[in-house]
Structure formats: structure tokens, C-alpha cells
C-alpha positions as CSV (number, residue, x, y, z in Angstrom):
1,X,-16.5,-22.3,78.9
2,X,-15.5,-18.9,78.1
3,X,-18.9,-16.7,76.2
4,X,-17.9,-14.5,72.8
5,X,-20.4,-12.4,71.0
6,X,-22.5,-13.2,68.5
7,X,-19.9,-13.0,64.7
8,X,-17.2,-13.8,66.8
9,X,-14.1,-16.5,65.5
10,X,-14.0,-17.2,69.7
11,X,-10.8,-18.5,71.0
12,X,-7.5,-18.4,68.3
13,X,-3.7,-19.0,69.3
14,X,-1.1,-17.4,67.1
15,X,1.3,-20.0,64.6
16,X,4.7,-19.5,64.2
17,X,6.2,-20.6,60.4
18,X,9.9,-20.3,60.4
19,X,12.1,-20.0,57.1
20,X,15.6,-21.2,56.5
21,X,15.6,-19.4,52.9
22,X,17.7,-16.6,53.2
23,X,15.3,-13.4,52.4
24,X,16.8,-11.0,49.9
25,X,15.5,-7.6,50.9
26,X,15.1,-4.6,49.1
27,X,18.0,-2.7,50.2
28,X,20.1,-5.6,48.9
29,X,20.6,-7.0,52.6
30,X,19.6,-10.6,53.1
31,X,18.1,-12.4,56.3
32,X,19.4,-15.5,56.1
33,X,16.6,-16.6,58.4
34,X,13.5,-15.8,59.7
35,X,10.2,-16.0,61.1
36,X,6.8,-15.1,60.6
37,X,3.8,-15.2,63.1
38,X,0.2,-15.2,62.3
39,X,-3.0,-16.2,62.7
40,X,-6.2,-18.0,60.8
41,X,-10.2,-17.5,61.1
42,X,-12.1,-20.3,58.9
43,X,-11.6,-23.4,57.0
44,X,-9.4,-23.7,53.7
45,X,-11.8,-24.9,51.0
46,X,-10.5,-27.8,48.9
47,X,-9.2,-26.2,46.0
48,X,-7.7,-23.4,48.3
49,X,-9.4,-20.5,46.0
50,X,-11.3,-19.3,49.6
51,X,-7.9,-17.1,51.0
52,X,-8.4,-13.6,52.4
53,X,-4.7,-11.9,53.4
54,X,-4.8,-9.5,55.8
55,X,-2.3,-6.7,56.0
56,X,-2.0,-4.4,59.1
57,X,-0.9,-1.3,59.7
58,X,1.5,1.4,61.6
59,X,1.3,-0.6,65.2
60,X,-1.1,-3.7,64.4
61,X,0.0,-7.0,64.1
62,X,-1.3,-11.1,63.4
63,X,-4.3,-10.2,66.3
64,X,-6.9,-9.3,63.5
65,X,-9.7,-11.1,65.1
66,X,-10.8,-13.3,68.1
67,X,-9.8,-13.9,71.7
68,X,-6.8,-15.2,73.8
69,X,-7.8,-17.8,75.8
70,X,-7.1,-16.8,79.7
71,X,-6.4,-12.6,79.0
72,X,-8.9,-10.1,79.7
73,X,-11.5,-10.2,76.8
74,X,-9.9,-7.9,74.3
75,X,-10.4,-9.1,70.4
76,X,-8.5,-8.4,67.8
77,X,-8.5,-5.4,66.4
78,X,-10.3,-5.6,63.4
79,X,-12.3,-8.4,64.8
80,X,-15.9,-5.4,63.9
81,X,-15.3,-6.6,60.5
82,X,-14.0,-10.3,60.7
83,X,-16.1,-13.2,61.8
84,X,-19.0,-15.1,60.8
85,X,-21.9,-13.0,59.4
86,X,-19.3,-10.5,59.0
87,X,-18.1,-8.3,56.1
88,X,-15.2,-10.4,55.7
89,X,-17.3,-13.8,56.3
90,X,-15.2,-16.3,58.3
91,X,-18.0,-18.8,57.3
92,X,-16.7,-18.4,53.7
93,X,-13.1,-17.1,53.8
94,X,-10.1,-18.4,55.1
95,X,-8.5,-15.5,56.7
96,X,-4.5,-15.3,57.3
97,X,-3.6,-12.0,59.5
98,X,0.1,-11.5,59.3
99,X,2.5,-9.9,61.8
100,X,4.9,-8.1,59.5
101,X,8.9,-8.5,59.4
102,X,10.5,-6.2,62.1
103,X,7.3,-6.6,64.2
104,X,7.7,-6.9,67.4
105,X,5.2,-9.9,68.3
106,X,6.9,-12.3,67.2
107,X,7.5,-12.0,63.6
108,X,11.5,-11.5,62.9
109,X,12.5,-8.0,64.2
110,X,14.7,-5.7,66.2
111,X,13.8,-7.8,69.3
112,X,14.9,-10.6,67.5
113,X,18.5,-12.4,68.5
114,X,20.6,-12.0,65.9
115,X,22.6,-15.2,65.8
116,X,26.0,-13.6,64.1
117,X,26.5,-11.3,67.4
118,X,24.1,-13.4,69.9
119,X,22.8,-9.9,70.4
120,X,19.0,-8.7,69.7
121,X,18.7,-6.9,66.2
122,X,18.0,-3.5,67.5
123,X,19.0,-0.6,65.3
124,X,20.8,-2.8,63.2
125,X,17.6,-4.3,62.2
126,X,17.3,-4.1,57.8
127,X,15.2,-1.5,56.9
128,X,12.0,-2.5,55.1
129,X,10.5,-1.6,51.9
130,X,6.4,-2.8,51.4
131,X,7.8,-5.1,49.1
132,X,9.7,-6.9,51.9
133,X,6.4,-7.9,53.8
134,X,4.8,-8.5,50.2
135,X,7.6,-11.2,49.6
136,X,7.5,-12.6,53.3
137,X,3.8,-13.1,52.7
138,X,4.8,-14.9,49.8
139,X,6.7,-17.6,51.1
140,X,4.3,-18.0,53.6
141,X,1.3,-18.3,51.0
142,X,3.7,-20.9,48.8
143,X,4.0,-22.7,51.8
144,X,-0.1,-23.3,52.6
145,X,-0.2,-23.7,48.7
146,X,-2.3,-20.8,48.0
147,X,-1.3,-19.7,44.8
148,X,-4.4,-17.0,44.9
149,X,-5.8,-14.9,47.1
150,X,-9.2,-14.4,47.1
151,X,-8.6,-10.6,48.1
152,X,-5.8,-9.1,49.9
153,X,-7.2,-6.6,52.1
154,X,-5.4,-3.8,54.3
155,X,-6.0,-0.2,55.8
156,X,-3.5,2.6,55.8
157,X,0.1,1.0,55.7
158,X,-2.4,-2.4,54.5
159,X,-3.9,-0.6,52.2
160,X,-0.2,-0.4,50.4
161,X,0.6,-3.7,50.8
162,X,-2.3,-4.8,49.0
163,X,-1.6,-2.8,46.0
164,X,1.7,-3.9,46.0
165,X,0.6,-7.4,45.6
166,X,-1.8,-6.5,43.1
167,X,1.0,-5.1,40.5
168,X,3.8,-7.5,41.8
169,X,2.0,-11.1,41.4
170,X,-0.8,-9.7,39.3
171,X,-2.0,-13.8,39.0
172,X,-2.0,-14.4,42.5
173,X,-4.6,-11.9,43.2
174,X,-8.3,-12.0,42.5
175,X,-9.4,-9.1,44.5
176,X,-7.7,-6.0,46.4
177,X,-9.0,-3.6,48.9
178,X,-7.7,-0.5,49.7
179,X,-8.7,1.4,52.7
180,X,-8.2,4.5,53.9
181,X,-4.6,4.2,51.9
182,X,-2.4,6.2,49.7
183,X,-0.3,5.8,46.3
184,X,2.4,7.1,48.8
185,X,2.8,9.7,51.6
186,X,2.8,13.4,52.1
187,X,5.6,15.3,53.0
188,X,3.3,16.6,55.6
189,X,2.7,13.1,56.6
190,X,6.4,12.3,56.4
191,X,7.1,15.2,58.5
192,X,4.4,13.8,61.4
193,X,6.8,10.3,60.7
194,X,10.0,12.2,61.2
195,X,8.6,14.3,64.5
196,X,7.8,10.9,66.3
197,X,10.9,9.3,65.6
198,X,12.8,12.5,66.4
199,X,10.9,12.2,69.8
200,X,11.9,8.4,70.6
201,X,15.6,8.8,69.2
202,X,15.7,12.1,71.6
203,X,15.2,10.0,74.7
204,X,18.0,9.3,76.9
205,X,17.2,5.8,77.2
206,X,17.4,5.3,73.5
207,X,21.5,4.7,73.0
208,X,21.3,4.6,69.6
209,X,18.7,1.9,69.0
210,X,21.0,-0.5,71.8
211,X,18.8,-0.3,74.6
212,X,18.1,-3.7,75.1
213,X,21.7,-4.3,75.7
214,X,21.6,-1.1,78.7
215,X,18.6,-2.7,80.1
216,X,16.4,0.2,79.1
217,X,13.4,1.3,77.4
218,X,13.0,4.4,75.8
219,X,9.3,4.9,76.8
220,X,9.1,8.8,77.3
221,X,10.3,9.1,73.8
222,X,7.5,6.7,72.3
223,X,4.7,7.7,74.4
224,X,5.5,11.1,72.9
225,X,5.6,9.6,69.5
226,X,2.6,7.9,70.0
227,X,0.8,11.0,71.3
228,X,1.9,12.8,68.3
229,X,0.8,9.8,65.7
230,X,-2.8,9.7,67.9
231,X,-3.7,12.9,67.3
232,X,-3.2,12.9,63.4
233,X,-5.5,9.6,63.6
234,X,-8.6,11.5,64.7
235,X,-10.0,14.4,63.6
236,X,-11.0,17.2,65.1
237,X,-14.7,17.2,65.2
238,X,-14.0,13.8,66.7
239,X,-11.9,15.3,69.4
240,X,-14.1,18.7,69.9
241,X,-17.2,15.6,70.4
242,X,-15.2,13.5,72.7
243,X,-13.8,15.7,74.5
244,X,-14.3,19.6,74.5
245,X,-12.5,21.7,76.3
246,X,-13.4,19.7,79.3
247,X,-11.2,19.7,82.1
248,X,-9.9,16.7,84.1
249,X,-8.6,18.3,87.1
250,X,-8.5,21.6,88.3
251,X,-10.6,25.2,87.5
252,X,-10.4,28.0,86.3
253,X,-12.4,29.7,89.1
254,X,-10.2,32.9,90.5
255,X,-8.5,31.9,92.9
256,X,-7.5,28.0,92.3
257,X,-4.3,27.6,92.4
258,X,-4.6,23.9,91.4
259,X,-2.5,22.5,88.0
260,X,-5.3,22.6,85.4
261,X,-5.6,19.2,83.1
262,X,-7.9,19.1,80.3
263,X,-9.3,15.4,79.4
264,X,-7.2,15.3,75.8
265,X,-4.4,15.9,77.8
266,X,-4.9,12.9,80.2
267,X,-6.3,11.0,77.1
268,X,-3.3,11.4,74.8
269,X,-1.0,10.9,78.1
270,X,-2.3,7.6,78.9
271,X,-2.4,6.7,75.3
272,X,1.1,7.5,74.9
273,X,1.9,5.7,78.0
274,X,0.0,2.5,77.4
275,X,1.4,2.0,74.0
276,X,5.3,2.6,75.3
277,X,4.7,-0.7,77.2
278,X,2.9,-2.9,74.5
279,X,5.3,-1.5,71.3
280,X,9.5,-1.6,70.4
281,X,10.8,1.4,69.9
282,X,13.2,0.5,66.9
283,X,10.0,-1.7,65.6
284,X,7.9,1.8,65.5
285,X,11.4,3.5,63.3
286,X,11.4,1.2,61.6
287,X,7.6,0.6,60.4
288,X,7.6,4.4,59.7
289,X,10.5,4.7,57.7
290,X,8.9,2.2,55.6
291,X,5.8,4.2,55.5
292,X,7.8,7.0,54.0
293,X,9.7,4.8,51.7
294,X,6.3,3.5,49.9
295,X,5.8,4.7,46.4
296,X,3.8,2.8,44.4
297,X,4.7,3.8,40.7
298,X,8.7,5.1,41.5
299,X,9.5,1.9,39.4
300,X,7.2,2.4,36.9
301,X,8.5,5.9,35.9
302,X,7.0,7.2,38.5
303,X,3.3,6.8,36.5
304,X,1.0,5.1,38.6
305,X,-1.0,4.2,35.6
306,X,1.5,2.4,34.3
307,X,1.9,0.7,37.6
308,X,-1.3,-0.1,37.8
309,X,-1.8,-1.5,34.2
310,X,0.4,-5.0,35.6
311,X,-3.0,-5.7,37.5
312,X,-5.6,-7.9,37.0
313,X,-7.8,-8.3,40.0
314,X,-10.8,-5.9,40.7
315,X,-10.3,-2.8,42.8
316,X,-12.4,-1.7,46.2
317,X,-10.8,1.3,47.5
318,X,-12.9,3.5,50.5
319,X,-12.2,6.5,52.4
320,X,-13.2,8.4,55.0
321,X,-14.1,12.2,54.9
322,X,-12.8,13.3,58.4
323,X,-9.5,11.2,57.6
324,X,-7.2,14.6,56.8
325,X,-3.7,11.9,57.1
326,X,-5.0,9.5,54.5
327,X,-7.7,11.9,52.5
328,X,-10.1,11.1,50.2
329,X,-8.1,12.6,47.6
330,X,-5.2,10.0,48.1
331,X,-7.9,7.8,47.9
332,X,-9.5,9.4,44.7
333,X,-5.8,9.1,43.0
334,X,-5.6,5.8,43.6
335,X,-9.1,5.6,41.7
336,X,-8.4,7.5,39.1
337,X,-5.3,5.9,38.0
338,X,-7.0,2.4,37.8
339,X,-9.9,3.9,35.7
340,X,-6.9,5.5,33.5
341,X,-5.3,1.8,33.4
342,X,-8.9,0.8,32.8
343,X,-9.2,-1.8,35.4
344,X,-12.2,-2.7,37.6
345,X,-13.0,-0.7,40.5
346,X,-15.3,0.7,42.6
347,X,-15.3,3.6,45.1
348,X,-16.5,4.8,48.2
349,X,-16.4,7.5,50.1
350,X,-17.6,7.1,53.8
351,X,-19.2,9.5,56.6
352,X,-17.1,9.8,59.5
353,X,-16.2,11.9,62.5
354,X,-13.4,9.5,63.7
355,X,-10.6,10.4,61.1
356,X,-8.3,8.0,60.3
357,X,-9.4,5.7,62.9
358,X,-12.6,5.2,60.7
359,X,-11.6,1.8,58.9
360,X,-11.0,0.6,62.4
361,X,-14.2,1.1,64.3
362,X,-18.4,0.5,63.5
363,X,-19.9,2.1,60.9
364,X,-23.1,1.1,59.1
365,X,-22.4,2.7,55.2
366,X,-18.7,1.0,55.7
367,X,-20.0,-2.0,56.5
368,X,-22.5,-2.3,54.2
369,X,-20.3,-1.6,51.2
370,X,-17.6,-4.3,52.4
371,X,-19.6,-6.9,52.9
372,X,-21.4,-6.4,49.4
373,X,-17.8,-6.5,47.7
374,X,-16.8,-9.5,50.0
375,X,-20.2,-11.5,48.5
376,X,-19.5,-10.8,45.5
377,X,-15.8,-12.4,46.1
378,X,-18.1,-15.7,47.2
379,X,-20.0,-15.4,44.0
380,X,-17.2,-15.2,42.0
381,X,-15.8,-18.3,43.8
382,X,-18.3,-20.4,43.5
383,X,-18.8,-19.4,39.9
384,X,-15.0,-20.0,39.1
385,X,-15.6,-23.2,41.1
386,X,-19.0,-24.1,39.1
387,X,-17.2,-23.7,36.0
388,X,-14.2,-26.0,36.5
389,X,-16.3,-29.1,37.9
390,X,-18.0,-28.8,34.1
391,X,-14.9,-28.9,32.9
392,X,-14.2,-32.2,34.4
């Protein structure tokens, strides 16, 4: 029998939920089917008030914690802060990790068959809107009969998803966390968006999105856009740490005629080339585009306050000082409009050198301020709980 470290869920196996309810989608398309993939880490309490969603980001998916019985022991990928004795306490929670519509592990998608042309989705895959994934995460939580989560809890693109929640089914939401998110993007970040996808679509294997149907795989183009997304992830202390001006191959000796590498070079290449077999090309456009499409308050005259005033769970919103794509200050707005719209909230700012990628990796301060908002969640719970056995 396989061995896991200590605070890990061990082995977990991915559920499929499928929906015969068309799905009205933002953009006014509808899916008349589809289905969602995910995975759990706990035990449902009786009343069902124990739920923690998580939402992933850019390129994550339902793998949020555990192992894969018979694979090489890789976890999930939040699975530092998921797990028993963990910030989000799998030995009090009930954890649902969603793989998002237009995924592209298993969740509805451009590598999905579309059953009207008996032809995968590809680029004629709906575009997405946040809200899209807020409403398939819906369905999914009306269908487990949890009518309110505990928290909702997401970096990044997750980040948005849970404040989307929080101001579209204010009562189905006791607590959100925002990490390492935004109110909406940059047009420096939507230009970093843009370059990627210009990169993929650029390929000569791309054909318009259709390259399932030529047999093909755009994987230059990706690798390229992965590259260009990886760097923005980490800072550059983080890099200058890690790697220097270091070289992998070659010298600079006079003389040495040898093709000079340095180790970013080889880093970001192998990166770039590892994700180009593990992601979908359209899935990457598409999960972007949606990125750029997020704005929080656009129907609420563009006034995040007033977006914000719908809500009535409490707020934990963190950031990380060497993240430059997602800055403290997108944080700090996000902050500030909830203590305009006087709801609860509280605020951290974390020490970093690893940049975006902060929220995903160890970090004592991070961890410490999670877990004390997730334990107050369980106090809360049990309170609520307390409270309604008196009743009876």
C-alpha cells in the first residue's frame, strides 16, 4: 500500500456529473449539454453547512489535492494548503475542486465532441465569461444540495470566481477568499494575454483552432505562450535567486565557439515544452479571453462598491509583494471597496520572492493567516450549528 505524507487526502479519483439542462451562457449561446469533472477531500457533515468550493486558475483544473493511484507521486496542486491539519482542514471541510467549462480534463470543452457536427468543439467552443463557471458550479452545488458554501476560495482567475459568487448568490455564501486576484485586468496584463495567444494562433499547426480535425498540435505556439505567461508568474528577484546569469551550456572563454545557453533559457524551454503536451491549445484562448473579459462592477455602473454592497459573506483577500501581474494594489482595491460597502474583511499582505506563483507554493506568514480565517469558518459552523439544535 502506497505511503503519502503526513496532511495528505492520499489516494482520490476524479467524478464526472453530467447535465442534460441546456446552459444559457453569457454571450447568449446555450450548451444544451454538458459535463463537469471534479473532485472531493472530506466528509459532507449532516446539515451540509461544511462545503469549501475551490476555484482554479489560468491552467489548473479538479486536481487540487491528493494522489492518482498508479502515476508517479505528483499531488495536486494546491495539495501545500489542502488536507488534514491543513489551512483548509479536510478533517472539517468538505472540499469540491472543480475543472472549469472549456477545460480540457474532462470538464465540457474544445476537446469535447460536439454532437450537432460529430466533430470536437475546437475554436467553435462558446466563449466564457466568470459567470459561466459561477453558474456551472451552481448546478453542480444544487445537485449535492449545498445551498451554502462554507467559503468559496480561489487564486488569480479563482480569486474572481469567488467574488463573483459572492455578489451573484450573496445567500449561498458564508465566506470568500480572494488571493492574489484582481477586480479585473490590466491592459498591461491583457496585452501579456493577447502576446500568448498571438503566439499559439501564429503556429502553423494551429488551422484556425481545427487542428484536431488535421491531426495536429500546435505545440511550438503554446510552449511559446507558456514561456511568455511563466515569466510574468515569477518575479525577478525570484529568477536573479534561481537562476543568475548562470549558464547551461557553453562559455564565454575566448575562443569557444560553442552555442551559449543560460539556465532560464533551458528552464523556460522545458517549461514551455512540458506544458504543450499536458494543455489544449483553444482551452488556453479560451481561459484567457475570459480573463480579459472579467470585470467585476461593469454591471453595477461600473462601481465596484456598489457591486460589492449585494454581499453578505466575510472577506479574506491576500497578496503577495513580489506578485507585479496581480499586485498588491489590485488587491488593496478590492479591499477598499468592501470597506466602502462596509462589509467584513480582512487583509493581508504577504512576503514573497516567488511572484505570482506565491499562493501556490509554502510559505509560513500565508499559511498562518489562512488557516486562522479557515478556524474561524469551523467556529462559525459550529456556532450556527449550536444555535439551531436550541432551536429545536
Amino acid at each position: 500500500m502506497a505511503e503519502f505524507p503526513q496532511g495528505s487526502v492520499g489516494l482520490v479519483q476524479p467524478q464526472t456529473q453530467h447535465f442534460d439542462t441546456p446552459l444559457l451562457l453569457a454571450n447568449g449561446r446555450v450548451l444544451p449539454e454538458y459535463q463537469i469533472v471534479y473532485e472531493t477531500y472530506g466528509q459532507l457533515n449532516t446539515d451540509k453547512s461544511n462545503a469549501v468550493l475551490i476555484c482554479h486558475a489560468l491552467s489548473g483544473d479538479h486536481h487540487a489535492a491528493g494522489f492518482y493511484d498508479g502515476e508517479e507521486a505528483q499531488p495536486g496542486w494546491w495539495n501545500n494548503y489542502i488536507g488534514p491539519g491543513k489551512a483548509i482542514n479536510t478533517d472539517d471541510f468538505f472540499v469540491i475542486s472543480i475543472n472549469n467549462l472549456g477545460g480540457c480534463n474532462g470538464s465540457t470543452g474544445p476537446l469535447t465532441v460536439n454532437k450537432e457536427t460529430g466533430k470536437p468543439w475546437g475554436a467553435n467552443f462558446p466563449t466564457l465569461r466568470v459567470r459561466d463557471w459561477v453558474e456551472s458550479q451552481r448546478h453542480l452545488a444544487d445537485l449535492l444540495g449545498i445551498e451554502c458554501w462554507a467559503a468559496i476560495v480561489g487564486g488569480s482567475l479563482g480569486g474572481m470566481q469567488a467574488m463573483r459568487w459572492a455578489i451573484e448568490y450573496p445567500e449561498r455564501v458564508g465566506h470568500c477568499i480572494a488571493i492574489a486576484s484582481a477586480l479585473k485586468l490590466t491592459a498591461q496584463n491583457i496585452a501579456f494575454n493577447e502576446t500568448a495567444r498571438q503566439a499559439i494562433m501564429a503556429d502553423p499547426e494551429f488551422f484556425g483552432g481545427n487542428y484536431n480535425e488535421r491531426g495536429t498540435i500546435p505545440r511550438h505556439g503554446l510552449a511559446v505562450a507558456r514561456m511568455i505567461g511563466h515569466i510574468t508568474y515569477l518575479s525577478g528577484d525570484g529568477m536573479g535567486e534561481k537562476f543568475g546569469r548562470e549558464l547551461r551550456s557553453g562559455s564565454f572563454s575566448l575562443g569557444c565557439n560553442d552555442p551559449l545557453e543560460f539556465e532560464i533559457e533551458s528552464y523556460l524551454r522545458y517549461q514551455g515544452a512540458k506544458f504543450s503536451t499536458q494543455f489544449d491549445a483553444n482551452t488556453y484562448i479560451l481561459m484567457t479571453r475570459a480573463l480579459d473579459y472579467f470585470d467585476l462592477a461593469r454591471e453595477y455602473q461600473d462601481n465596484a462598491v456598489d457591486a460589492f454592497s449585494r454581499a453578505t459573506c466575510k472577506f479574506l483577500v491576500i497578496s503577495f509583494t513580489t506578485d507585479w501581474r496581480f499586485s498588491p494594489k489590485r488587491s488593496k482595491e478590492i479591499v477598499q471597496a468592501l470597506l466602502h460597502a462596509k462589509k467584513s474583511v480582512s487583509y493581508a499582505e504577504i512576503e514573497s520572492s516567488y511572484g505570482h506563483d506565491a499562493f501556490l507554493v509554502p510559505n509560513m506568514r500565508y499559511n498562518a493567516v489562512f488557516s486562522s480565517f479557515m478556524k474561524n469558518i469551523t467556529v462559525d459552523i459550529e456556532r450556527c450549528n449550536s444555535s439551531l439544535q436550541g432551536e429545536h
